[in-house]
C-alpha beads as a LAMMPS data file, in Angstrom:
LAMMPS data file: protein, C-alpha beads

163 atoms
162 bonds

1 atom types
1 bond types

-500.0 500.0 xlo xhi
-500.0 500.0 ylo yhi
-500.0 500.0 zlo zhi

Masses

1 110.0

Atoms # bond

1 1 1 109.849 43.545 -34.680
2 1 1 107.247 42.391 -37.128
3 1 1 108.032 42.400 -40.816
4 1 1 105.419 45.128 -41.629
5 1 1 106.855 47.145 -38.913
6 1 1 110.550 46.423 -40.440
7 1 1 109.402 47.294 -43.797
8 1 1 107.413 50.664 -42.439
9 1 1 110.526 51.497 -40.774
10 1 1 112.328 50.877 -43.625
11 1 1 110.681 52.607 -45.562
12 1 1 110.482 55.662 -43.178
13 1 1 114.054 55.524 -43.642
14 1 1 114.504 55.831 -46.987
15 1 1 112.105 58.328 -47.637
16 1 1 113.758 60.845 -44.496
17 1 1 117.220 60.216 -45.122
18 1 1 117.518 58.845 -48.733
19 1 1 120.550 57.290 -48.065
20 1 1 120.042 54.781 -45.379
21 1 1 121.453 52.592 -47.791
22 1 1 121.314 48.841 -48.465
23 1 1 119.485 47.075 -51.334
24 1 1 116.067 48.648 -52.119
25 1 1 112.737 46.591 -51.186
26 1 1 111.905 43.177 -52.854
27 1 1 108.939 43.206 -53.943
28 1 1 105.937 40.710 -53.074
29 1 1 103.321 39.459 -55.634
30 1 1 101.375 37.111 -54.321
31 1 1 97.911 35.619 -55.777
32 1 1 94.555 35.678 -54.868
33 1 1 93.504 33.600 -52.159
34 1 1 90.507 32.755 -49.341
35 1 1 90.459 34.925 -46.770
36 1 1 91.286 31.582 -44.155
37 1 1 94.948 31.284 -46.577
38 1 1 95.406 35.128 -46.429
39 1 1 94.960 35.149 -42.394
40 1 1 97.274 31.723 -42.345
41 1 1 99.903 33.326 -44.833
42 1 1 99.758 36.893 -42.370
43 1 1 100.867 34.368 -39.601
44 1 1 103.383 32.349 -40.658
45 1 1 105.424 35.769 -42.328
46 1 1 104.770 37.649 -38.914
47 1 1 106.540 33.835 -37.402
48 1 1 109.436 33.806 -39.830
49 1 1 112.698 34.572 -38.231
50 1 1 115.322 37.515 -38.474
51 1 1 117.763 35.685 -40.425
52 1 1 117.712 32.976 -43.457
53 1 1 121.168 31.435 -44.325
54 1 1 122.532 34.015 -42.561
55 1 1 121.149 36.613 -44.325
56 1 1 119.656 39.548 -42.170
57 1 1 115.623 40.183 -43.449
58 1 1 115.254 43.124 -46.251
59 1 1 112.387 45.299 -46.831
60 1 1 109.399 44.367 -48.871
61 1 1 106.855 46.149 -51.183
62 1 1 103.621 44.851 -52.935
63 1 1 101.903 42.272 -50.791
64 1 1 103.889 43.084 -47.825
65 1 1 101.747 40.783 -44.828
66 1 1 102.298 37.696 -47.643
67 1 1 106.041 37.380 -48.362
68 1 1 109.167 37.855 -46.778
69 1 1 113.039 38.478 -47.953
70 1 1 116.341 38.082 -46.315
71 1 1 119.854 38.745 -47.788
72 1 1 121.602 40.380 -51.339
73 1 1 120.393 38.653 -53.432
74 1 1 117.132 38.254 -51.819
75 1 1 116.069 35.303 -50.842
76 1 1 111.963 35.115 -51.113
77 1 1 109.503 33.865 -49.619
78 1 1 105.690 34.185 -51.117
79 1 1 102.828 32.822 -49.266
80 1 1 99.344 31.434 -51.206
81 1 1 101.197 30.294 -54.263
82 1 1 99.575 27.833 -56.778
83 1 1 100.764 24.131 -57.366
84 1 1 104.229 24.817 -59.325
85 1 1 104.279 23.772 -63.115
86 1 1 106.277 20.492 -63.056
87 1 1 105.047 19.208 -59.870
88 1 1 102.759 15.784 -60.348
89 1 1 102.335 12.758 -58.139
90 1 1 105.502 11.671 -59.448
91 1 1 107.851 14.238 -58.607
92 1 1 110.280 13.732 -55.638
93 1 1 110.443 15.656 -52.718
94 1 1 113.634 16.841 -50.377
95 1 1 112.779 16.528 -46.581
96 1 1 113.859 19.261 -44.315
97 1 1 112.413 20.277 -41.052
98 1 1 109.783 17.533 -41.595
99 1 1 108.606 19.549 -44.753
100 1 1 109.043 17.976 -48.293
101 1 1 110.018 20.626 -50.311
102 1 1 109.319 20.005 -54.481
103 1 1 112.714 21.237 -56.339
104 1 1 112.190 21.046 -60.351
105 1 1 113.789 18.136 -61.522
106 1 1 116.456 20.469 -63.606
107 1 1 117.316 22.038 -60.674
108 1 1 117.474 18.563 -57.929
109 1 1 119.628 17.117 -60.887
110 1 1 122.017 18.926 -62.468
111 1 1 125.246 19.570 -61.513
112 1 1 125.705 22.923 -60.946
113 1 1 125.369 23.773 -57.845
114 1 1 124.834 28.096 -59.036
115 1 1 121.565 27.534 -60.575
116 1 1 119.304 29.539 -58.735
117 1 1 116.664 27.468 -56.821
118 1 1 112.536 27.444 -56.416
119 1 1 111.430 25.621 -53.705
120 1 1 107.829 25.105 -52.819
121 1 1 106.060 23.124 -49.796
122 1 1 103.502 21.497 -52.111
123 1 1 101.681 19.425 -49.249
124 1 1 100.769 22.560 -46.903
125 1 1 97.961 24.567 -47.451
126 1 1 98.194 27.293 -48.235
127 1 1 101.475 26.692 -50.564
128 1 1 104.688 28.512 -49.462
129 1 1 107.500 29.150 -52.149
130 1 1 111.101 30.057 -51.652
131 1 1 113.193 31.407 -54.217
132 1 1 116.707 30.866 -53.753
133 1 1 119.210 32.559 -55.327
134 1 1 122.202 29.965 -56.828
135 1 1 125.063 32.271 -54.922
136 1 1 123.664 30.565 -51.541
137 1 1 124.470 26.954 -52.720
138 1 1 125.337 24.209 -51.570
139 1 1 124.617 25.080 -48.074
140 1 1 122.090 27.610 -48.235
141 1 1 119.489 25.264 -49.508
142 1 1 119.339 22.814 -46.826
143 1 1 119.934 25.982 -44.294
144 1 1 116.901 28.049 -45.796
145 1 1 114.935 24.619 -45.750
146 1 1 114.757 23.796 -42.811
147 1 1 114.565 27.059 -41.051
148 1 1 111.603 28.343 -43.002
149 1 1 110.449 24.337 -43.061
150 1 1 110.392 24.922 -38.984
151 1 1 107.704 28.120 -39.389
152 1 1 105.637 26.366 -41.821
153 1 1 105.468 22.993 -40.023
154 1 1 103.988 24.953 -37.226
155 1 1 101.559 27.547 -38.674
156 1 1 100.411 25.898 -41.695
157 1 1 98.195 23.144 -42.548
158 1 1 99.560 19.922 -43.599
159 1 1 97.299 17.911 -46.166
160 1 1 99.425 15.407 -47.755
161 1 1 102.861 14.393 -47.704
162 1 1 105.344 15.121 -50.074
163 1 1 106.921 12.244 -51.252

Bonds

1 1 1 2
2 1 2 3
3 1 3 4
4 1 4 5
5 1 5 6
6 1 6 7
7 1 7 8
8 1 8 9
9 1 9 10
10 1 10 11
11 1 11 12
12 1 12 13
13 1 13 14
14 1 14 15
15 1 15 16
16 1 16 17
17 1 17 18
18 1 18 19
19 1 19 20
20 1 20 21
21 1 21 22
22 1 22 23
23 1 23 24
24 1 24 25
25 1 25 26
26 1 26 27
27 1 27 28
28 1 28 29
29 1 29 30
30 1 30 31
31 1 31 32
32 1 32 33
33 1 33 34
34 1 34 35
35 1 35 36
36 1 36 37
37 1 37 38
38 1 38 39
39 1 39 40
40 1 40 41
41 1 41 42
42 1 42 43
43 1 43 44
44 1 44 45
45 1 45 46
46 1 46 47
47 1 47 48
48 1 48 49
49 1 49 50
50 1 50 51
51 1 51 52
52 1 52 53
53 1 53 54
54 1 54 55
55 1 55 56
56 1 56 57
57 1 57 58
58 1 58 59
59 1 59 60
60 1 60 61
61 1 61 62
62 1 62 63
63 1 63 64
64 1 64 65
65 1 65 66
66 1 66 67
67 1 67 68
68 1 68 69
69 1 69 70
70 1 70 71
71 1 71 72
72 1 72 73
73 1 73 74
74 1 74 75
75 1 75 76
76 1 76 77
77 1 77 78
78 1 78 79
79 1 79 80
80 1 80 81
81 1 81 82
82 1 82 83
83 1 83 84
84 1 84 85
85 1 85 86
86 1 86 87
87 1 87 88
88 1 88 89
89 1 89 90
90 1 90 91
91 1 91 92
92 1 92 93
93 1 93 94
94 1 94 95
95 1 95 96
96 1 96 97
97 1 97 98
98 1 98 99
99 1 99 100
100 1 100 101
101 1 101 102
102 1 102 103
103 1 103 104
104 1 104 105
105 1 105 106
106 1 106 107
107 1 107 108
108 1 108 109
109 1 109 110
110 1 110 111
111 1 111 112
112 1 112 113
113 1 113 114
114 1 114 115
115 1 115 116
116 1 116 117
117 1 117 118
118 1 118 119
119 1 119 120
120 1 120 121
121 1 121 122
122 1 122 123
123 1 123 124
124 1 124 125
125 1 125 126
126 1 126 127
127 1 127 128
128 1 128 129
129 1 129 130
130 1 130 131
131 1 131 132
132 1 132 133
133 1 133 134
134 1 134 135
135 1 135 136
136 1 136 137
137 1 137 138
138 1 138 139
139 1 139 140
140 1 140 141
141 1 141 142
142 1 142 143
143 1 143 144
144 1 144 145
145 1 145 146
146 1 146 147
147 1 147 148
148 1 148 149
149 1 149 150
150 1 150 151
151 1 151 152
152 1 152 153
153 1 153 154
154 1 154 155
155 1 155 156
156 1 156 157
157 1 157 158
158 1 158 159
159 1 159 160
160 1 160 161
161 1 161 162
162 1 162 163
């Protein structure tokens, strides 16, 4: 099942029964983008798999065919997303799945393994971001990585490494 046909039959759901319960919809907002990065963004989320980390996939709202979310607290994927503030030539990449994924230094550094996390696969076009919520730490990350590093390896275009 597609996610646009999960989320219609989601929402279905909620709307007939209004108390199908489970977390609400998570919302998508993604940016403006080509038409060539909207069609590529449609076919990596129609790709991505059932289950992140574990985490079954929840219903989303907004710009439904351009995001994706699995788990409570969601974890979210947005498709067509600009270069993150913070990233430069400079900034280190972690490898998963082939994909370098940038991690804001204050974030990859610290200590504290519940800090939520914002990962984004700066050398594909177009741009995938994942936000991470901190309760999925340590293993989540690496987990979330590299199965959503699988999808975008495949259906996106690489342009330059992440380093």
């Amino acid at each position: 099942m597609s996610t646009r046909t999960r989320g219609v039959a989601a929402s279905a759901c909620a709307l007939l029964l209004a108390g199908c319960g489970g977390p609400g919809p998570v919302g998508i907002d993604a940016p403006s983008m080509s038409d060539a990065d909207a069609a590529a963004c449609r076919n990596l989320v129609e790709d991505l798999p059932e289950q992140v980390a574990g985490e079954e996939s929840r219903t989303v709202s907004g710009d439904t065919d351009l995001g994706a979310a699995w788990g409570d607290p969601a974890i979210v994927l947005t498709c067509g997303v600009p270069v993150p503030s913070g990233f430069d030539d400079t900034s280190t990449c972690i490898e998963a799945a082939g994909v370098g994924w940038y991690v804001p230094d204050e974030v990859l550094l610290s200590d504290d393994q519940s800090k939520d996390v914002t990962m984004t696969a700066v050398g594909y076009r177009p741009r995938v971001q994942v936000f991470l919520p901190g309760s999925y730490r340590p293993d989540g990350f690496p987990n979330t990585a590299a199965t959503i590093g699988a999808v975008v390896d495949r259906d996106l275009r690489l342009v330059e490494r992440c380093k």
